[in-house]
N, C-alpha and C positions, 0 to 999 in steps of 0.2 A: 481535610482530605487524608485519607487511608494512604500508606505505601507502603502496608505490612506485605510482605511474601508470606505464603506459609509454607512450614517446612515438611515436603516433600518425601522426607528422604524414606522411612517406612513405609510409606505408602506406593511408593514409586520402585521400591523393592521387590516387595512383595506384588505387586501389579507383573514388573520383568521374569519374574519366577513365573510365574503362575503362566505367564505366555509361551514359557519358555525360549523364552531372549535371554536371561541367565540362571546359567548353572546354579543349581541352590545352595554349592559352597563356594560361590565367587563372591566375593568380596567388590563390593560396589564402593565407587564416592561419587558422592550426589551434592552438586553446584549448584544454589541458584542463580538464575541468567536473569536478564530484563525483561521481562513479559509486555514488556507497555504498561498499558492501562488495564487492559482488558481479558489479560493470561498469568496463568501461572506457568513457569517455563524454566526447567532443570536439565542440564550435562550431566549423562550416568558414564562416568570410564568405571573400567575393569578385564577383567582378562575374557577376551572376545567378546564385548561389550562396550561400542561407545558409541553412542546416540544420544537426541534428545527429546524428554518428554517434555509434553505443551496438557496443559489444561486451562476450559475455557471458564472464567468468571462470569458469576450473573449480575453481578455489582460490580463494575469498572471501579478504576483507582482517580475520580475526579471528584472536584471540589462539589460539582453539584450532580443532582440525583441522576443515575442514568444505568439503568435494566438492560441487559440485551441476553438472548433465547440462545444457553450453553450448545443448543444443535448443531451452531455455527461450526461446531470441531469439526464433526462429522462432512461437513460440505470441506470442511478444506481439505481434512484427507484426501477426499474423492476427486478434489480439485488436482491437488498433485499428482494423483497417480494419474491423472486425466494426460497434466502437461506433463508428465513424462513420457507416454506414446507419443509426445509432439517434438520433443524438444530435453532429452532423459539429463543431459548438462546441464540445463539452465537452473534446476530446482532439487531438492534435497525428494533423498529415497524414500519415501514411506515404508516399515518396516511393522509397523501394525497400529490398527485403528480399533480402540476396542476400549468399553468398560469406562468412558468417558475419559478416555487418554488416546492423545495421538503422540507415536514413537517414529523419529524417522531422524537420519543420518546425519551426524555430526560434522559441519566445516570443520576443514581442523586449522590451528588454533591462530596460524599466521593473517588465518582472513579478517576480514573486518566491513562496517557497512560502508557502501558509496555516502554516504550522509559523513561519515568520520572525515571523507577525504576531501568533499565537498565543502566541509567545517572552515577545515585546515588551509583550503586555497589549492589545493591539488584536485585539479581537474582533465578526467582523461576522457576524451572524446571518444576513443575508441569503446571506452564502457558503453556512453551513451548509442551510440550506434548498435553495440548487442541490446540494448534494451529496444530499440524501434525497431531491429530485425527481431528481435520474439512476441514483442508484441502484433507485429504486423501476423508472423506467421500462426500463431496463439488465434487471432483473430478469422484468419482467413480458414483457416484448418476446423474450425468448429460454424461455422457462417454457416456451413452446410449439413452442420447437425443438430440444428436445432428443435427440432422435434423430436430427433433420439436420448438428449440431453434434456430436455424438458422435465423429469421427471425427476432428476439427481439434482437440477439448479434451478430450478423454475420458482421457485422459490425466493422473495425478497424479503423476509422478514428480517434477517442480521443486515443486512443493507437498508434496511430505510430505519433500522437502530441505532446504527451504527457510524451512519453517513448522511442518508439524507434528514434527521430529524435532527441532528447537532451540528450541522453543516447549512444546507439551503437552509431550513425551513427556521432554525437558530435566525440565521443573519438577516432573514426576510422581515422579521419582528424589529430588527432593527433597524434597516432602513427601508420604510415604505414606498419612499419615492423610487427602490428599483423593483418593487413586487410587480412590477411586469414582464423586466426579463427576468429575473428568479424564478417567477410561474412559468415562463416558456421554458426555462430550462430543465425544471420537473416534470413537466408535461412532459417532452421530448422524453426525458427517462424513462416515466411510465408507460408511455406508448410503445418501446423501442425492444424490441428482444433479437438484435440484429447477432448476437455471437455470444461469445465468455468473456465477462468482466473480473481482472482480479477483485476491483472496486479497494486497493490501498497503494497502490502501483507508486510506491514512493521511494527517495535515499534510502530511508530509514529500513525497508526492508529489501535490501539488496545487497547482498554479501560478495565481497569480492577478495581476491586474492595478489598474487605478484604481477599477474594482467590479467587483458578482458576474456580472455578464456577461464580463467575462472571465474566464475559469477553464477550467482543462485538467487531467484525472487524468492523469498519465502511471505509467511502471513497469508494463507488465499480462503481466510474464513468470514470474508462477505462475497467472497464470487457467486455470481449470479447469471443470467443469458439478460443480457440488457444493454445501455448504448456503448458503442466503439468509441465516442470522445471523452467519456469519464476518466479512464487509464490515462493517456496521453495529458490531459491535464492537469494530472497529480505530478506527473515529472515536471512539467512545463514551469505550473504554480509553485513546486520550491526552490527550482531555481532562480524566478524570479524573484523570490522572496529571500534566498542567498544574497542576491547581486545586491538588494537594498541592505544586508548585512553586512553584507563585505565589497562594498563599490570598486573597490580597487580592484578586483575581480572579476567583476561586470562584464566584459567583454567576454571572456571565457566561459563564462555561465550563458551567453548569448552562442555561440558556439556550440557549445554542448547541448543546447537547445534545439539550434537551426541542425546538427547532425542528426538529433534520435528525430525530428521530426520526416528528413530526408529519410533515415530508413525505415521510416513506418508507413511513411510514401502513401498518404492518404489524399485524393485530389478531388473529392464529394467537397461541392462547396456548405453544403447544409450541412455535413460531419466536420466542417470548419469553423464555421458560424457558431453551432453548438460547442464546441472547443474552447470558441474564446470565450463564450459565457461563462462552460463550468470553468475555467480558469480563473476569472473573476471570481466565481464565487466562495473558491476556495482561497483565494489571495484572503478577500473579507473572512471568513468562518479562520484561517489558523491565528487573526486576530481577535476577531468579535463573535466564533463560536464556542463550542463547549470545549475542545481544548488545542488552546492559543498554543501555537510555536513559545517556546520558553528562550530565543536567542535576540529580540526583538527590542530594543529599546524605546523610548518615548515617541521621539522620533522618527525612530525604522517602524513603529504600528501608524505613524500616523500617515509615512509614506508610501504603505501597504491599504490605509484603507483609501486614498488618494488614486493610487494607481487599481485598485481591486475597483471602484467607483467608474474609474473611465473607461475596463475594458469592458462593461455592463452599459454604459449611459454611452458612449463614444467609442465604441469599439473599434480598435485597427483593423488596417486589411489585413494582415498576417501578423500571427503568434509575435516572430521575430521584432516585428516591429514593437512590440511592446517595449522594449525593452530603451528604447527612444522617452517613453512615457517616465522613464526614472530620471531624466535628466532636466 
């Protein structure tokens, strides 16, 4: 597996000149950041100049083969400046989209991801609650535009690259005895163009600060118009997948669970149903898809695909209740 970065820094110079985002005698310093897998991603400081540029990879950074269509930058731009007329706190500025670079506004430096804190045992409920209050609002606020948005997200090519072909359709190969709720579960996807999906709505891309007023989703370059229970799943699925990490925790991670659920305040029992399946199926894929959770030991994957099995074969009445399935 690759996990070269490349370096950026002339390139990424000369891109901010040329945009005029900086002055052609300003003296830039150019950081590489974590991209993930799947980005190239630099902090430019300098004198009126601090942002960060994102470029997308056509070859991810995993062990086994996996393409996915660089346009993805492009939608996530569009994405952000979307949830900024919704919600301009929740998400970083976009400050220009151009030339296969997207540039947009630097946290500064004290923040850090809910996944860091979530690590650590420090869990704030109050975060979770901003997350089901923007995603409810994120949801509701476009439900109604889908046809004017059609044409900017209607598109799922980085989403079934990205998500569903290393995620369901990965773990579906693997265990065939659940290929029938994993096919009900992509069915409902494809059928479904109910609002705006970020489609990565996880710790990992959620920046946070000294409290839940500050907070930013970033990453929105598989968003899509498709189903409302994919988002909530991804919060759901790692903290379930914490509390097998960190059992001592358990309860707290059940909490901050039963809160962002409350304020996404979803009572469609069918957008429930479908919930806990993709939750299942992403418990299964961050063990047995294309890339597993790296915090997991022998035992924590074997009690991941255990409990990822029963909310697929034996599903609970509610989310919360899963969390009974760990003990």
């Amino acid at each position: 597996m690759s996990t070269e970065y490349a370096d950026l820094t002339e390139t990424v110079t000369a891109h901010l000149r040329a945009r005029g985002l900086a002055a052609p005698e300003t003296g830039l310093t150019v950081r590489t950041l974590t991209g993930g897998v799947s980005n190239d991603v630099v902090a430019v400081t300098g004198d009126g100049v601090d942002a960060v540029v994102k470029r997308a990879l056509s070859r991810l950074r995993v062990r086994q083969e996996w393409e996915a269509d660089v346009s993805r930058l492009t939608t996530e731009g569009r994405a952000l400046r979307l949830a900024a007329t919704i919600a301009p706190e929740s998400v970083p500025p976009v400050l220009d989209l151009s030339a296969g670079f997207l540039v947009m506004g630097r946290a500064p430096d004290h923040w850090h991801t809910w996944k860091a804190d979530l690590m650590a045992g420090v869990i704030d409920v109050h975060v979770a609650a901003r997350l089901g209050e923007f995603l409810a609002q994120l949801q509701r606020r476009t439900a109604g535009r889908v046809e004017r948005l059609r044409g900017e997200f209607g598109s799922r090519t980085a989403f079934e690259q990205l998500r569903v072909d290393p995620f369901h359709r990965q773990i579906r190969g693997r265990y065939p005895d659940l290929a029938p709720q994993i096919d009900r579960t992509i069915a409902v996807m494809a059928e479904t163009t109910a609002c705006l999906v970020h489609g990565d709505y996880s710790p990992k891309n959620v920046l946070v600060g000294d409290s839940a007023a500050e907070l930013w989703v970033i990453d929105w370059e598989v968003t899509h118009l498709g189903d409302p229970a994919f988002d909530p799943a991804w919060i759901i699925g790692h903290l379930l997948l914490k509390s097998i990490h960190r059992p001592d925790y358990s309860d707290r991670y059940r909490a901050a669970a039963a809160t962002f659920l409350d304020a996404w305040n979803c009572t469609d029992p069918e957008s429930m149903a479908q919930l806990i399946r993709q939750t299942g199926c992403l418990v299964l894929a961050r063990v047995d898809g294309r890339s597993p959770v790296d915090y997991l030991d022998q035992p924590g994957q074997v009690a991941a695909r255990s409990l990822g099995r029963r909310l697929l074969g034996a599903p609970p009445h509610s989310l919360p209740d899963a969390w009974r399935l760990l003990v």
